[in-house]
N, CA and C atoms of all chains as a GROMACS GRO file, in nm:
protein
  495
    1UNK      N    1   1.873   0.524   4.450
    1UNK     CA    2   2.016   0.503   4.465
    1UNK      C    3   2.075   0.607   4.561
    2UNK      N    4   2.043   0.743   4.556
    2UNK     CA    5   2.100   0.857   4.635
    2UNK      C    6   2.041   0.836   4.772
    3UNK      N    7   1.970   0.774   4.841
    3UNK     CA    8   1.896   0.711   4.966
    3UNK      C    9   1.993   0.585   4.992
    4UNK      N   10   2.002   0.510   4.913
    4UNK     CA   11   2.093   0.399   4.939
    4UNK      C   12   2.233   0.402   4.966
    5UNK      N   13   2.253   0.484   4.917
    5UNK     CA   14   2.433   0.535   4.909
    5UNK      C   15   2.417   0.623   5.048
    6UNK      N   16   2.330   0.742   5.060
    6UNK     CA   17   2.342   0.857   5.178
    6UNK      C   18   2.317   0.764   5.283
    7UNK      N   19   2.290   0.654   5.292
    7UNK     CA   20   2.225   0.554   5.434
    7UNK      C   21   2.397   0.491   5.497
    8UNK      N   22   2.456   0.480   5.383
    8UNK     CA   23   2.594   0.462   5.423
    8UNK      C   24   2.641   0.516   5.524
    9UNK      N   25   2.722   0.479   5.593
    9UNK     CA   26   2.864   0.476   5.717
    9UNK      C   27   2.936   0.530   5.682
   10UNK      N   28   2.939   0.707   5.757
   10UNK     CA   29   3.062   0.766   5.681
   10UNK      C   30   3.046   0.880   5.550
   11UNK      N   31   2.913   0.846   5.474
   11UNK     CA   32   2.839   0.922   5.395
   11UNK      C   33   2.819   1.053   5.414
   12UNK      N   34   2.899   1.195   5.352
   12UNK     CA   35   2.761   1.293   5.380
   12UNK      C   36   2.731   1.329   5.312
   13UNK      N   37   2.753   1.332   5.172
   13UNK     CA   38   2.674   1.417   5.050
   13UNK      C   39   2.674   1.328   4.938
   14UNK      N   40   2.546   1.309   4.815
   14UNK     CA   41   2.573   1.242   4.747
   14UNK      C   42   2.484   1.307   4.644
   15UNK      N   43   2.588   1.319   4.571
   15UNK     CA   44   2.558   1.432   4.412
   15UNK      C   45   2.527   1.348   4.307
   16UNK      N   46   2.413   1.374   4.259
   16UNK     CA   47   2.413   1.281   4.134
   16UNK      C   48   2.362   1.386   3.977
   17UNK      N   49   2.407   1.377   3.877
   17UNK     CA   50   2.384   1.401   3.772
   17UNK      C   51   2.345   1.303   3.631
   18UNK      N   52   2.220   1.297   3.646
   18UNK     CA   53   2.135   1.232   3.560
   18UNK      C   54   2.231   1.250   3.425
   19UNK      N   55   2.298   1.333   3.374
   19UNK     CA   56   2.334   1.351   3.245
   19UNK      C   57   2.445   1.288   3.254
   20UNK      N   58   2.478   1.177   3.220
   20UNK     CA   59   2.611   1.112   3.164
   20UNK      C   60   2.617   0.998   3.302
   21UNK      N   61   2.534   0.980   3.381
   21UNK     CA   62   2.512   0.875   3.460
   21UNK      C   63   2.640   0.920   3.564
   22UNK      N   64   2.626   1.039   3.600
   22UNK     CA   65   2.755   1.038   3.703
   22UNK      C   66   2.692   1.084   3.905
   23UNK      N   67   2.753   1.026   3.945
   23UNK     CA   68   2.727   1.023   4.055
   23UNK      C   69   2.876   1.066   4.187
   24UNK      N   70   2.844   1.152   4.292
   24UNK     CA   71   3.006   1.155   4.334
   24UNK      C   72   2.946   1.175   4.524
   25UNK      N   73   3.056   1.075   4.552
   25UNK     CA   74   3.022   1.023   4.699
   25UNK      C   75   3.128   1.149   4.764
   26UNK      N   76   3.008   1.182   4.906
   26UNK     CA   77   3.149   1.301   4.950
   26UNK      C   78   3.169   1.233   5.127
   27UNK      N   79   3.276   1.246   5.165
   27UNK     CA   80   3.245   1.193   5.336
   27UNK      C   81   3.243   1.293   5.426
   28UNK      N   82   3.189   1.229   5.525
   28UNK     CA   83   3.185   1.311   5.633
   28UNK      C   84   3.274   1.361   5.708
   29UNK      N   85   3.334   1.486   5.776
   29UNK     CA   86   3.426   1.549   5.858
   29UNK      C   87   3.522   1.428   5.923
   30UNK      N   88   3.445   1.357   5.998
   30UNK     CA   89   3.523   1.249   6.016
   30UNK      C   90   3.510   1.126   5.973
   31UNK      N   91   3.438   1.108   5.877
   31UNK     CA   92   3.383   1.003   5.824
   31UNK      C   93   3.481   0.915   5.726
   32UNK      N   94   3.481   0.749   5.748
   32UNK     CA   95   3.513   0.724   5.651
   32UNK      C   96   3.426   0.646   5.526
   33UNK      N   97   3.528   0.681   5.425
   33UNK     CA   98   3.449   0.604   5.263
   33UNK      C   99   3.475   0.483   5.265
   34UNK      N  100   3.398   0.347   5.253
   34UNK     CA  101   3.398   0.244   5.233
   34UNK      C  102   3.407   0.232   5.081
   35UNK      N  103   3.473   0.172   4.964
   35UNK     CA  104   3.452   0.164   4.825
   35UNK      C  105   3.364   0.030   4.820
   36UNK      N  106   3.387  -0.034   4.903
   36UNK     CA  107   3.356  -0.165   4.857
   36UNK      C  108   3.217  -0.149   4.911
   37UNK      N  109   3.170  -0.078   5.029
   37UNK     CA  110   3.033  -0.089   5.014
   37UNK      C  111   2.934  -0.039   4.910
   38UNK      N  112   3.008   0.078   4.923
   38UNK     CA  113   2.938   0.194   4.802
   38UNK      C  114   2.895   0.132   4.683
   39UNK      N  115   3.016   0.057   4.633
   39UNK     CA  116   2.995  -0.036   4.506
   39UNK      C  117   2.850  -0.126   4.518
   40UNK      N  118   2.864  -0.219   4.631
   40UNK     CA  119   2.795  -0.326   4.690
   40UNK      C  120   2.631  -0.225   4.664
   41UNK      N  121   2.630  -0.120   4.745
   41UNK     CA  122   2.506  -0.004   4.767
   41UNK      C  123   2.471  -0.006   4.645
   42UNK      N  124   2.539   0.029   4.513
   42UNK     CA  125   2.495   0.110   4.437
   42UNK      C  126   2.450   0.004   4.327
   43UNK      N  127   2.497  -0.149   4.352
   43UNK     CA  128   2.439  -0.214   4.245
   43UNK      C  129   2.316  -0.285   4.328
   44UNK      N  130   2.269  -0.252   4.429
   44UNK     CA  131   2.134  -0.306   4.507
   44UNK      C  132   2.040  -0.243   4.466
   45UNK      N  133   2.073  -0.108   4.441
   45UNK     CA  134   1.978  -0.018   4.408
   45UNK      C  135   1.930  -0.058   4.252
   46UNK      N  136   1.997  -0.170   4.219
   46UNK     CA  137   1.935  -0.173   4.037
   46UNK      C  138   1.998  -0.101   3.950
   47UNK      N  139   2.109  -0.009   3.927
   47UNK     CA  140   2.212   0.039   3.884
   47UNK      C  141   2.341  -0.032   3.833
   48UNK      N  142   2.384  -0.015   3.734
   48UNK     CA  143   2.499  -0.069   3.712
   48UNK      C  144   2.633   0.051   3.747
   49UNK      N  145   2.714  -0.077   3.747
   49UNK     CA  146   2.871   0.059   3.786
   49UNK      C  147   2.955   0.040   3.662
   50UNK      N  148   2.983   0.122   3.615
   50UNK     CA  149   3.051   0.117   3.514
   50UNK      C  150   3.198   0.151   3.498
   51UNK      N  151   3.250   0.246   3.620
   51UNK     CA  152   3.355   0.275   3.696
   51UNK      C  153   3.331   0.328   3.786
   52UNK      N  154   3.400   0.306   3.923
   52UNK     CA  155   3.420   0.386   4.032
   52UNK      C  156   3.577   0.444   4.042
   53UNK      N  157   3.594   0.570   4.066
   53UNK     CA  158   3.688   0.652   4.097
   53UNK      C  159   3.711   0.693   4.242
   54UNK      N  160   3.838   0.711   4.289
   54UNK     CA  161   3.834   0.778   4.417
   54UNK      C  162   3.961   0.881   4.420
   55UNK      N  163   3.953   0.973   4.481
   55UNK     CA  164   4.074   1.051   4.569
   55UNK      C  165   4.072   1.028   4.689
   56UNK      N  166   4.220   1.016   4.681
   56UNK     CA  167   4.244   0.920   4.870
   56UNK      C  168   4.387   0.959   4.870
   57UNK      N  169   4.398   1.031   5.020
   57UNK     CA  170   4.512   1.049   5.056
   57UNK      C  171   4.574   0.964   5.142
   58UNK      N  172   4.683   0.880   5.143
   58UNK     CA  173   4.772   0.745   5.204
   58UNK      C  174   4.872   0.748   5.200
   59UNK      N  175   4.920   0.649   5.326
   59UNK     CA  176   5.059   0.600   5.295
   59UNK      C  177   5.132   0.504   5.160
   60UNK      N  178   5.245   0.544   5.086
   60UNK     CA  179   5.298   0.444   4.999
   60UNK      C  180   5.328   0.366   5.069
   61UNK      N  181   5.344   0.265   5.024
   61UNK     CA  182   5.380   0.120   5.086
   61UNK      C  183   5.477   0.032   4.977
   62UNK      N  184   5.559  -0.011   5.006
   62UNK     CA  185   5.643  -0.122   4.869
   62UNK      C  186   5.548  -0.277   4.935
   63UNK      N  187   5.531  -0.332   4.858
   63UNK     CA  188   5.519  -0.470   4.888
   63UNK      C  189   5.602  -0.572   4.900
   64UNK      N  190   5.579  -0.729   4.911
   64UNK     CA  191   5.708  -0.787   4.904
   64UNK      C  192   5.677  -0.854   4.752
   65UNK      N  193   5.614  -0.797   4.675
   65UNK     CA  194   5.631  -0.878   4.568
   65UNK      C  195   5.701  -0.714   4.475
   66UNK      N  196   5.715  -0.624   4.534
   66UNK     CA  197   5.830  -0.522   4.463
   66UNK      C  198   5.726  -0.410   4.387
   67UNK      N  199   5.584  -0.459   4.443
   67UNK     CA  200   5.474  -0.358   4.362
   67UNK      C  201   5.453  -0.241   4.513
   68UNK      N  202   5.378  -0.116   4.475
   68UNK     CA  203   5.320  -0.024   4.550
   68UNK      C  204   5.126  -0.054   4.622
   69UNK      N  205   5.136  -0.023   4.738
   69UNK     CA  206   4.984  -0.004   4.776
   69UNK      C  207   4.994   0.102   4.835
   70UNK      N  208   4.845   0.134   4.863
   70UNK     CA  209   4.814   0.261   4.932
   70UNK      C  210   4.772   0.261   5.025
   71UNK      N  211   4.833   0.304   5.136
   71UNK     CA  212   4.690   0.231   5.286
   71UNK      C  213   4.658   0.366   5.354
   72UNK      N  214   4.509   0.347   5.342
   72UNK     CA  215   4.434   0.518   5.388
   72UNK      C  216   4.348   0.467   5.507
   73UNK      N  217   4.420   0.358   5.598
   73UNK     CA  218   4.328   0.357   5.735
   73UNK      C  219   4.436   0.242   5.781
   74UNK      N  220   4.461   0.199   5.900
   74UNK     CA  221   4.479   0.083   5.953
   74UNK      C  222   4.523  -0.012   5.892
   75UNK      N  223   4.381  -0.093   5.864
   75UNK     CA  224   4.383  -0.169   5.817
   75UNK      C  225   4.317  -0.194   5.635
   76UNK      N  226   4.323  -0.102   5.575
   76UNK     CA  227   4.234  -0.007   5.477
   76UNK      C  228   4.376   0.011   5.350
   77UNK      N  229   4.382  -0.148   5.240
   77UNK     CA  230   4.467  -0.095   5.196
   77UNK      C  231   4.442  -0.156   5.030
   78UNK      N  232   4.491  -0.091   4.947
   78UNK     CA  233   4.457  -0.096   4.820
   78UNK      C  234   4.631  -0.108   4.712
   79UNK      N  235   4.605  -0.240   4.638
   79UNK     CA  236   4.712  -0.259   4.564
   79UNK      C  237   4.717  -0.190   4.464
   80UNK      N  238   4.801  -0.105   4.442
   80UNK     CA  239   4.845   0.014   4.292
   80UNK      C  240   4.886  -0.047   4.183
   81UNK      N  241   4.803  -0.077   4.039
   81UNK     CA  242   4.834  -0.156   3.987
   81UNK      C  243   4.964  -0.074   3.885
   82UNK      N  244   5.097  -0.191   3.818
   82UNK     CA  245   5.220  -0.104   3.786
   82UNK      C  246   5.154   0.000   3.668
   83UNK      N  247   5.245   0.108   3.618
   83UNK     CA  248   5.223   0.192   3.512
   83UNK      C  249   5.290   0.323   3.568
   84UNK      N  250   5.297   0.368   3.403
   84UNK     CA  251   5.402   0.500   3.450
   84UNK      C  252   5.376   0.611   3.593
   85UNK      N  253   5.202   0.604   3.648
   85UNK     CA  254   5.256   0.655   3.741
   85UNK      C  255   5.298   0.580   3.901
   86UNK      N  256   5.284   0.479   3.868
   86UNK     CA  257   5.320   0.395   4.008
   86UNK      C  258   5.464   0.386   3.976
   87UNK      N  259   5.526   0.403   3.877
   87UNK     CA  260   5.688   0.396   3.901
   87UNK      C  261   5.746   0.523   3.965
   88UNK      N  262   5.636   0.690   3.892
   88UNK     CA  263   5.655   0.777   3.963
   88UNK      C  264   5.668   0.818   4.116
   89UNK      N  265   5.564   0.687   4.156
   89UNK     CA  266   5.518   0.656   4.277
   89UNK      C  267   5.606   0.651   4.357
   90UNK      N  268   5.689   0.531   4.316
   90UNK     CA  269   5.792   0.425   4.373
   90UNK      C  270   5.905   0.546   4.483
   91UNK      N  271   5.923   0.642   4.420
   91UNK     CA  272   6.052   0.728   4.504
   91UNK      C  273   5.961   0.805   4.645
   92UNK      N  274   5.842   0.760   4.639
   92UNK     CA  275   5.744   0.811   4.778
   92UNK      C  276   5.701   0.754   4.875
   93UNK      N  277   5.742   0.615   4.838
   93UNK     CA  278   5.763   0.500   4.924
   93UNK      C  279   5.792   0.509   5.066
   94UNK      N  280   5.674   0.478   5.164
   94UNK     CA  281   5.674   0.544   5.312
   94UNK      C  282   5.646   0.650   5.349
   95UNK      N  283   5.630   0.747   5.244
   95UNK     CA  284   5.579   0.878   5.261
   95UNK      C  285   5.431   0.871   5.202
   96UNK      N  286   5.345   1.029   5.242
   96UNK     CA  287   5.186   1.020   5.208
   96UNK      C  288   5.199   1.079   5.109
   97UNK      N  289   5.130   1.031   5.026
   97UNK     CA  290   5.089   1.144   4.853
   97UNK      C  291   4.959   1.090   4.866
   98UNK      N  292   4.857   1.214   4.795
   98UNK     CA  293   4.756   1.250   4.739
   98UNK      C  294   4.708   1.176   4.622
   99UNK      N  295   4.632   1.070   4.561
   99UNK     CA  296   4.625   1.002   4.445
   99UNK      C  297   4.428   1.014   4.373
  100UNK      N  298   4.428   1.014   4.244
  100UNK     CA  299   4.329   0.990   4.206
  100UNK      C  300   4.338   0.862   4.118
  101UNK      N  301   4.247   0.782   4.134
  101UNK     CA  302   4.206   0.674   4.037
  101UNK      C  303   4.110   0.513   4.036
  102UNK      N  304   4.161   0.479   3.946
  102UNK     CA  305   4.028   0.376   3.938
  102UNK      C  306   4.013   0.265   4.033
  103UNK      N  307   3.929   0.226   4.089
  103UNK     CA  308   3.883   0.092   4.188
  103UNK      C  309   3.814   0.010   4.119
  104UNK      N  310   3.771   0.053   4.018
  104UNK     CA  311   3.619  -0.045   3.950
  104UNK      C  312   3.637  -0.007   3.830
  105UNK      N  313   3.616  -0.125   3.707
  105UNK     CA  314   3.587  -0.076   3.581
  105UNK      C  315   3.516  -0.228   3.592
  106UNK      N  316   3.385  -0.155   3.497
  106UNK     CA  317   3.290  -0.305   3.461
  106UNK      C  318   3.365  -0.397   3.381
  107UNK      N  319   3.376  -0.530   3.425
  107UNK     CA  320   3.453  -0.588   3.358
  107UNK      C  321   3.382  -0.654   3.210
  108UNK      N  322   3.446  -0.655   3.064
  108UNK     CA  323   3.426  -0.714   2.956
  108UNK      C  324   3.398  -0.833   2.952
  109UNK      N  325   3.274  -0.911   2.868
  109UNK     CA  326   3.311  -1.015   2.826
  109UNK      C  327   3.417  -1.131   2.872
  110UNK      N  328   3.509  -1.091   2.805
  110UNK     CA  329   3.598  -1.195   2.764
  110UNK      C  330   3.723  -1.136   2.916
  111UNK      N  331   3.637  -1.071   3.001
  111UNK     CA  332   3.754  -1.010   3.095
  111UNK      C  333   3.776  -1.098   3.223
  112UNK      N  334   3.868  -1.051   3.319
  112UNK     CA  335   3.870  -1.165   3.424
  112UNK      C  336   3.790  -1.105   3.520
  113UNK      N  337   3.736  -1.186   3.599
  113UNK     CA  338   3.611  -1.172   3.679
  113UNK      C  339   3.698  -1.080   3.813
  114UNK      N  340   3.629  -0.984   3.856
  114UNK     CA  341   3.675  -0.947   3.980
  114UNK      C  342   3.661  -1.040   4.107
  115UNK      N  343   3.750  -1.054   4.198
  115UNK     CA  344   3.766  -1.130   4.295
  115UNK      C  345   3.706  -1.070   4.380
  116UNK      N  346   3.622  -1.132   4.503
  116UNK     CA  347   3.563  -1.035   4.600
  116UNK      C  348   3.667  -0.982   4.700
  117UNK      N  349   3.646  -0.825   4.698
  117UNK     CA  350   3.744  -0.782   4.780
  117UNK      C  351   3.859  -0.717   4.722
  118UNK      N  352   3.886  -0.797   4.602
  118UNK     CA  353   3.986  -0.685   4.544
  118UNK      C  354   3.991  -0.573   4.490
  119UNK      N  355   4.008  -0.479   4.504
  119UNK     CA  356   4.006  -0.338   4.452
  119UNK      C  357   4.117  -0.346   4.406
  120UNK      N  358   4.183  -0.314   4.322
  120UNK     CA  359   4.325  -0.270   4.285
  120UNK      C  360   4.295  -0.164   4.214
  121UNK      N  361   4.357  -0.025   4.233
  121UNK     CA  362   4.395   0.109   4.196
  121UNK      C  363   4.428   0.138   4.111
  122UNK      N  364   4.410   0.163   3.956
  122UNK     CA  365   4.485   0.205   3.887
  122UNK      C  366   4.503   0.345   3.847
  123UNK      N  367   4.623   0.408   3.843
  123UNK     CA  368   4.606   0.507   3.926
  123UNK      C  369   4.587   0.665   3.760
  124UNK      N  370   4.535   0.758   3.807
  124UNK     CA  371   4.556   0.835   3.669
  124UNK      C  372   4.528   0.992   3.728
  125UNK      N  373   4.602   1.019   3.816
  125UNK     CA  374   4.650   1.086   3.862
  125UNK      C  375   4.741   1.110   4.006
  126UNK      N  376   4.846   1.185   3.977
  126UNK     CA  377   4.920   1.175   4.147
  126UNK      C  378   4.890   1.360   4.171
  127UNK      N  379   4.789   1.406   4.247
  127UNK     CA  380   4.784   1.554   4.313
  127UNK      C  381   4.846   1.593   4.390
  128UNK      N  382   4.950   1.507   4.448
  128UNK     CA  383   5.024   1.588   4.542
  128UNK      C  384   5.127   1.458   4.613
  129UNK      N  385   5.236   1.476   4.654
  129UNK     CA  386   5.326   1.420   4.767
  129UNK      C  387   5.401   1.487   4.823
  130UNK      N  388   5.409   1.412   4.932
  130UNK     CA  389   5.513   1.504   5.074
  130UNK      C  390   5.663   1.466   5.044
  131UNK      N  391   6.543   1.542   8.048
  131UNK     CA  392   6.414   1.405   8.046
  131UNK      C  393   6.303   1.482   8.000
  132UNK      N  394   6.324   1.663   7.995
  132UNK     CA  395   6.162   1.745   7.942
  132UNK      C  396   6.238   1.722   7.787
  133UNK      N  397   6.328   1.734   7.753
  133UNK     CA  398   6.377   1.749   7.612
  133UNK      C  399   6.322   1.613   7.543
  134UNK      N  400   6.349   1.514   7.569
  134UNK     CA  401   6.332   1.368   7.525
  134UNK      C  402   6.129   1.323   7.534
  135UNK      N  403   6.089   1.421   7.644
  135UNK     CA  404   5.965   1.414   7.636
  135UNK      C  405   5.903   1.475   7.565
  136UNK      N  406   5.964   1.622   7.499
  136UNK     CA  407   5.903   1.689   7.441
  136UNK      C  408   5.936   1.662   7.265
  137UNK      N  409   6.072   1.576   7.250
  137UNK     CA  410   6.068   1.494   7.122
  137UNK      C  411   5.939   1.367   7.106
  138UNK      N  412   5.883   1.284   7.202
  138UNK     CA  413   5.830   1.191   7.206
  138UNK      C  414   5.689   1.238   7.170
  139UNK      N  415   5.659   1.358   7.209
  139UNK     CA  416   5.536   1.429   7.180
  139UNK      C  417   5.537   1.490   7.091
  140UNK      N  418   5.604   1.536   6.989
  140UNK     CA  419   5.652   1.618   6.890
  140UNK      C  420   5.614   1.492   6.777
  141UNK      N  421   5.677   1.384   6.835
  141UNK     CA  422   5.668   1.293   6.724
  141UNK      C  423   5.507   1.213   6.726
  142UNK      N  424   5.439   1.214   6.843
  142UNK     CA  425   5.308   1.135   6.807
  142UNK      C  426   5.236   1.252   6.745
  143UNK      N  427   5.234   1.345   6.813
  143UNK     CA  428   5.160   1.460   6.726
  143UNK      C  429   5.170   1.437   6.576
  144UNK      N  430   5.307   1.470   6.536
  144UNK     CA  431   5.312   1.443   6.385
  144UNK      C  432   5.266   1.352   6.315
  145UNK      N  433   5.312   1.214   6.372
  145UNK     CA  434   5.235   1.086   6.338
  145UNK      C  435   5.073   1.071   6.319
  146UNK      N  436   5.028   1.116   6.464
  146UNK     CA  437   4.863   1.122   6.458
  146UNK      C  438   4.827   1.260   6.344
  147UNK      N  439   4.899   1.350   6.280
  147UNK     CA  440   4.852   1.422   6.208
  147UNK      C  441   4.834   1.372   6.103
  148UNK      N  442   4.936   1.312   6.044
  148UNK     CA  443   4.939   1.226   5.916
  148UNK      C  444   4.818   1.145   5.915
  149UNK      N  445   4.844   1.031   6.006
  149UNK     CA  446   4.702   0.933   6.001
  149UNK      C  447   4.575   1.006   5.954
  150UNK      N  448   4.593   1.096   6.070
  150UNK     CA  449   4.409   1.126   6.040
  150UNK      C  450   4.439   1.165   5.908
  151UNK      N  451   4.500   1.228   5.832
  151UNK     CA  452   4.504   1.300   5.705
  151UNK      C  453   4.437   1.193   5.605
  152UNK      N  454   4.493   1.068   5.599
  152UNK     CA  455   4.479   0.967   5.538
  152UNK      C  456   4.344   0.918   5.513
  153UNK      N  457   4.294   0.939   5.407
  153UNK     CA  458   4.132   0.899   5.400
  153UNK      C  459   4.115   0.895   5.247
  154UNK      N  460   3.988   0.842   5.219
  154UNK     CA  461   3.953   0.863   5.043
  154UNK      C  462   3.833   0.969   5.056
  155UNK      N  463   3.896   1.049   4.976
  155UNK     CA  464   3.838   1.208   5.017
  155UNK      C  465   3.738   1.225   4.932
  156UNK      N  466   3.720   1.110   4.843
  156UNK     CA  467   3.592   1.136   4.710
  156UNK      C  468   3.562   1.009   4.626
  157UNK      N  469   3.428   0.983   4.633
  157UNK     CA  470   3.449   0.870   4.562
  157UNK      C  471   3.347   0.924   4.385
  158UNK      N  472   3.404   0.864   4.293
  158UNK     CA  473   3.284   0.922   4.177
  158UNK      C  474   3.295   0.786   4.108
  159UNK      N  475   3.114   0.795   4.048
  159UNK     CA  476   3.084   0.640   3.982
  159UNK      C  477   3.040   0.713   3.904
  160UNK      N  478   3.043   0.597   3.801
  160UNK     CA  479   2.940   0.617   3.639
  160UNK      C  480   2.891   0.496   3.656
  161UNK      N  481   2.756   0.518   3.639
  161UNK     CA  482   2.662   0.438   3.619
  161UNK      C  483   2.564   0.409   3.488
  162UNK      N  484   2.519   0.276   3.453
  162UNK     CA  485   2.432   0.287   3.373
  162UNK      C  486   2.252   0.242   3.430
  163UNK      N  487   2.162   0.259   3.340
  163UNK     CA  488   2.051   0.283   3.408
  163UNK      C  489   1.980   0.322   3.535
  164UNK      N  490   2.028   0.439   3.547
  164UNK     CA  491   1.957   0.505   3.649
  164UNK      C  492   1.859   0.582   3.587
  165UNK      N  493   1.766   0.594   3.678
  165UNK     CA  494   1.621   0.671   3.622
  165UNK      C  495   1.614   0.818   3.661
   0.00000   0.00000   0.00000
């Protein structure tokens, strides 16, 4: 898996700790993090994901449906799903803040299937805004 | 026209500082069965 992930675009360090199944993707100087490949990478390797996390620094964005995204490239953008801190969010709107949180949780049973492509953010931490 | 040029540059600078800033600076997974 740590061969499969370091072969990545954008990749430069990839830490893994056998104890508690944790693993943490770092990028390169100028490199960017793909989530969706990483994900894609890491269940090729025969691994399951059980959550993926990220810190990503972006622009707020309002949508037109009155929700927040985060866009950390161009064209590179991720829907913030609502909760107390995306309302916190809401007054940073157009400005960059600092965010940690979820992209991936294995979905349950009885859960709704992830759509390809969608990441949505839920967010569980804000480290910083301008 | 140096004043208005030197706002116009003042402002991509800033702009292109931000951008690049903008990235996902860490990604961390939990996984199950890894060996």
């Amino acid at each position: 898996m740590q061969q499969h992930l370091g072969r990545l675009e954008g990749v430069d360090r990839v830490e893994v700790s056998l104890l508690g199944g944790k693993v943490a993707i770092l990028p390169k100087a100028d490199g960017r993090l793909d989530p969706r490949k990483i994900l894609k990478a890491t269940f090729d390797s025969g691994v399951t994901v059980v959550e993926m996390a990220v810190t990503a620094t972006g622009w707020i964005e309002k949508n037109a449906d009155g929700g927040l995204s985060l866009r950390v490239g161009g064209d590179e953008t991720y829907r913030i799903l609502p909760g107390p801190l995306a309302r916190e969010l809401e007054a940073a709107a157009g400005r960059s803040a600092t965010v940690r949180g979820l992209l991936y949780r294995k979905p349950t049973r009885k859960g709704k299937k992830l759509e390809p492509g969608d990441l949505p953010l839920e967010l569980l931490e804000i480290a910083g805004k301008e | 026209m140096k004043r208005l040029l030197f706002i116009v540059m003042f402002v991509i600078l800033v702009v292109a500082a931000a951008t690049a800033r903008a990235a996902i600076e860490r990604v961390d997974l939990r996984v199950e069965g890894m060996t």
